[in-house]
C-alpha positions as CSV (number, residue, x, y, z in Angstrom):
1,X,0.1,32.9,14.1
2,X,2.3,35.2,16.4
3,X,0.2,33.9,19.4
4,X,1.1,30.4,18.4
5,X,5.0,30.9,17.8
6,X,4.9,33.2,21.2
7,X,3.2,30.5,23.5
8,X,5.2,27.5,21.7
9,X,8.6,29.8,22.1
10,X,7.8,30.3,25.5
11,X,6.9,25.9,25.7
12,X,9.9,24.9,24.8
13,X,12.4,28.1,27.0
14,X,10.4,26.4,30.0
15,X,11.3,22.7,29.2
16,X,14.8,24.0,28.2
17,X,16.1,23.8,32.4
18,X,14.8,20.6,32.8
19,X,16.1,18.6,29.7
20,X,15.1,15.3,29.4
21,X,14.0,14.1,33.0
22,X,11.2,17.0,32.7
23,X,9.0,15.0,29.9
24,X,8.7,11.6,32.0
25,X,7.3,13.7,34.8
26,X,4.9,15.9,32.6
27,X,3.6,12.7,31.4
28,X,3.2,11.1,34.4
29,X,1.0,14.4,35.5
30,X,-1.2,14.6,32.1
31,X,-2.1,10.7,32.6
32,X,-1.9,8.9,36.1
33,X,-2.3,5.1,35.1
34,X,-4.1,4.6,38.1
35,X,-7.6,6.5,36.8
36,X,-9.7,4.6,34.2
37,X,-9.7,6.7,31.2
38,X,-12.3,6.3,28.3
39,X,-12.0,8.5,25.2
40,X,-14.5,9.9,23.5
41,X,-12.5,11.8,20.9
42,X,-8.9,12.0,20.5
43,X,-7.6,15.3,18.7
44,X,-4.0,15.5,17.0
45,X,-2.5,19.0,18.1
46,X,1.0,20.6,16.9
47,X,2.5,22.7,19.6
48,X,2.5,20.7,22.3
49,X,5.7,20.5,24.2
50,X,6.0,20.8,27.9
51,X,3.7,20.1,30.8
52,X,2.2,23.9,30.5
53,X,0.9,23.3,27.4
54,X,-1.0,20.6,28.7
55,X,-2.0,22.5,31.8
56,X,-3.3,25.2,29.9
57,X,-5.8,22.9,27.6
58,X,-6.7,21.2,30.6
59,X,-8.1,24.3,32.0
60,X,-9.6,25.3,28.4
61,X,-11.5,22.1,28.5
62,X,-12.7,21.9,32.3
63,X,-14.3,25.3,31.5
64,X,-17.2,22.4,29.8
65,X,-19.4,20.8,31.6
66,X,-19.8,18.5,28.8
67,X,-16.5,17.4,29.5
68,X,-15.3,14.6,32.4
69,X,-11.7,14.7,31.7
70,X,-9.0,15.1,29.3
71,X,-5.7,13.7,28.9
72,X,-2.8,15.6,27.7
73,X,-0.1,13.3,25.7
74,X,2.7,15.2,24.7
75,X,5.0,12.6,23.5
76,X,1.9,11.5,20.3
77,X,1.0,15.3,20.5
78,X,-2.5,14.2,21.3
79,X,-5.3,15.5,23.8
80,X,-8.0,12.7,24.3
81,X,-11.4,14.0,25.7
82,X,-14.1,11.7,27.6
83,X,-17.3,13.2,28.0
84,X,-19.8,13.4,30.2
85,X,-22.8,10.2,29.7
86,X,-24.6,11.5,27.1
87,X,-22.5,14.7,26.2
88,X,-20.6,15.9,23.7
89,X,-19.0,18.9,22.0
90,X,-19.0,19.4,18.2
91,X,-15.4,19.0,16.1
92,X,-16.1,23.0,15.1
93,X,-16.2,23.4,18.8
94,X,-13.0,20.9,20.1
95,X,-10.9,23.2,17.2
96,X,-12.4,26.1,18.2
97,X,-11.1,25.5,22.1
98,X,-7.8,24.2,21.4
99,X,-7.0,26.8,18.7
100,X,-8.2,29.8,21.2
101,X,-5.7,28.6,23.7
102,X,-2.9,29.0,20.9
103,X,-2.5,25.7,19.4
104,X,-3.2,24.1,15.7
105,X,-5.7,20.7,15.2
106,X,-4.2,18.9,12.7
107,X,-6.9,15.5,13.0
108,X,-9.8,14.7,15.2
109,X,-10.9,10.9,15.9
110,X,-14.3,10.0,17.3
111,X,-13.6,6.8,19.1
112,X,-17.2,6.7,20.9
113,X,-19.8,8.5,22.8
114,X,-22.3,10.7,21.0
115,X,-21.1,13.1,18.4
Protein backbone atom coordinates (compact mmCIF):
# COMPACT_ATOMS: atom_id res chain seq x y z
CA UNK A 1 0.00 0.00 0.00
CA UNK A 2 2.89 2.54 0.77
CA UNK A 3 4.46 1.58 -2.63
CA UNK A 4 1.21 2.45 -4.24
CA UNK A 5 0.47 5.94 -2.41
CA UNK A 6 4.55 6.59 -3.02
CA UNK A 7 4.48 5.92 -6.89
CA UNK A 8 0.93 7.63 -7.33
CA UNK A 9 2.22 10.76 -4.99
CA UNK A 10 5.11 10.97 -7.11
CA UNK A 11 2.35 10.58 -10.63
CA UNK A 12 0.54 13.24 -9.88
CA UNK A 13 3.95 15.93 -8.35
CA UNK A 14 5.15 15.06 -12.07
CA UNK A 15 1.94 16.01 -13.91
CA UNK A 16 1.61 19.00 -11.44
CA UNK A 17 4.19 21.46 -13.90
CA UNK A 18 2.53 20.68 -16.79
CA UNK A 19 -1.29 21.15 -15.93
CA UNK A 20 -3.62 20.40 -18.43
CA UNK A 21 -1.71 20.51 -21.79
CA UNK A 22 0.47 17.54 -20.31
CA UNK A 23 -2.48 14.81 -20.54
CA UNK A 24 -3.28 15.41 -24.41
CA UNK A 25 0.36 14.77 -25.08
CA UNK A 26 0.65 11.63 -22.70
CA UNK A 27 -2.18 10.27 -24.62
CA UNK A 28 -1.08 10.97 -27.84
CA UNK A 29 2.36 8.87 -26.73
CA UNK A 30 0.37 5.78 -24.99
CA UNK A 31 -1.82 5.40 -28.40
CA UNK A 32 -0.56 6.86 -31.86
CA UNK A 33 -3.82 6.53 -34.03
CA UNK A 34 -1.79 5.75 -36.86
CA UNK A 35 -0.80 1.79 -35.57
CA UNK A 36 -3.67 -0.73 -35.85
CA UNK A 37 -4.32 -1.85 -32.41
CA UNK A 38 -6.26 -5.17 -31.60
CA UNK A 39 -6.98 -5.96 -27.87
CA UNK A 40 -6.83 -8.98 -26.48
CA UNK A 41 -7.65 -8.07 -22.92
CA UNK A 42 -8.41 -4.71 -21.59
CA UNK A 43 -7.57 -4.33 -17.68
CA UNK A 44 -9.20 -1.42 -15.47
CA UNK A 45 -6.31 -0.07 -13.26
CA UNK A 46 -6.57 2.75 -10.36
CA UNK A 47 -3.50 4.80 -10.20
CA UNK A 48 -2.95 5.86 -13.38
CA UNK A 49 -2.24 9.42 -13.87
CA UNK A 50 0.57 10.77 -15.88
CA UNK A 51 2.45 9.58 -18.90
CA UNK A 52 5.11 7.66 -16.35
CA UNK A 53 2.75 5.61 -15.20
CA UNK A 54 2.09 4.44 -18.51
CA UNK A 55 5.73 4.18 -19.41
CA UNK A 56 6.42 2.15 -16.55
CA UNK A 57 3.63 -0.65 -17.42
CA UNK A 58 4.74 -0.50 -20.84
CA UNK A 59 8.09 -1.63 -19.85
CA UNK A 60 6.47 -4.28 -17.20
CA UNK A 61 4.61 -5.78 -20.11
CA UNK A 62 7.37 -5.75 -22.98
CA UNK A 63 9.42 -7.80 -20.42
CA UNK A 64 6.69 -10.85 -22.27
CA UNK A 65 7.17 -12.19 -25.13
CA UNK A 66 3.71 -13.18 -25.08
CA UNK A 67 2.90 -9.75 -25.42
CA UNK A 68 2.83 -7.53 -29.01
CA UNK A 69 1.79 -4.38 -27.51
CA UNK A 70 0.01 -2.51 -24.98
CA UNK A 71 -1.80 0.62 -24.82
CA UNK A 72 -1.74 2.88 -21.91
CA UNK A 73 -5.14 5.01 -21.56
CA UNK A 74 -4.99 7.20 -18.81
CA UNK A 75 -8.03 9.29 -19.32
CA UNK A 76 -10.61 5.53 -18.89
CA UNK A 77 -7.73 4.34 -16.49
CA UNK A 78 -7.31 1.39 -18.74
CA UNK A 79 -4.27 -0.71 -20.18
CA UNK A 80 -5.36 -2.84 -23.25
CA UNK A 81 -2.97 -5.82 -24.07
CA UNK A 82 -2.75 -7.52 -27.71
CA UNK A 83 -0.92 -10.57 -27.75
CA UNK A 84 1.09 -12.33 -29.66
CA UNK A 85 -0.92 -15.03 -32.47
CA UNK A 86 -1.61 -17.71 -30.38
CA UNK A 87 -0.37 -16.22 -26.94
CA UNK A 88 -1.59 -15.26 -23.92
CA UNK A 89 -0.99 -14.59 -20.23
CA UNK A 90 -3.36 -15.69 -17.46
CA UNK A 91 -5.70 -12.92 -15.42
CA UNK A 92 -3.55 -14.23 -12.16
CA UNK A 93 -0.57 -13.26 -14.25
CA UNK A 94 -1.95 -9.62 -16.02
CA UNK A 95 -2.75 -8.72 -11.89
CA UNK A 96 0.26 -10.00 -10.85
CA UNK A 97 2.37 -7.64 -13.43
CA UNK A 98 0.46 -4.61 -13.02
CA UNK A 99 0.23 -4.83 -9.23
CA UNK A 100 4.23 -5.47 -8.98
CA UNK A 101 4.83 -2.27 -10.76
CA UNK A 102 2.62 -0.50 -7.89
CA UNK A 103 -0.76 -0.20 -9.29
CA UNK A 104 -4.40 -1.87 -8.25
CA UNK A 105 -6.67 -4.10 -10.99
CA UNK A 106 -9.92 -3.29 -10.34
CA UNK A 107 -11.58 -5.41 -13.71
CA UNK A 108 -10.18 -7.46 -16.40
CA UNK A 109 -12.10 -7.99 -19.93
CA UNK A 110 -11.18 -10.64 -22.42
CA UNK A 111 -12.21 -9.18 -25.64
CA UNK A 112 -10.43 -12.06 -27.83
CA UNK A 113 -7.48 -14.18 -28.45
CA UNK A 114 -6.87 -17.24 -26.44
CA UNK A 115 -7.23 -17.11 -22.67
Amino acid sequence: MIRFSTLALACAVLAMPFGAAAQPQAAQQAAPAAVPFAADAVVSVNGLVCDFCAQTLDKSFKRHAQVRAIRVDLTAKTVSIDFQPGLSLDDATLRRIITNAGYAVTAIQRTGGPA
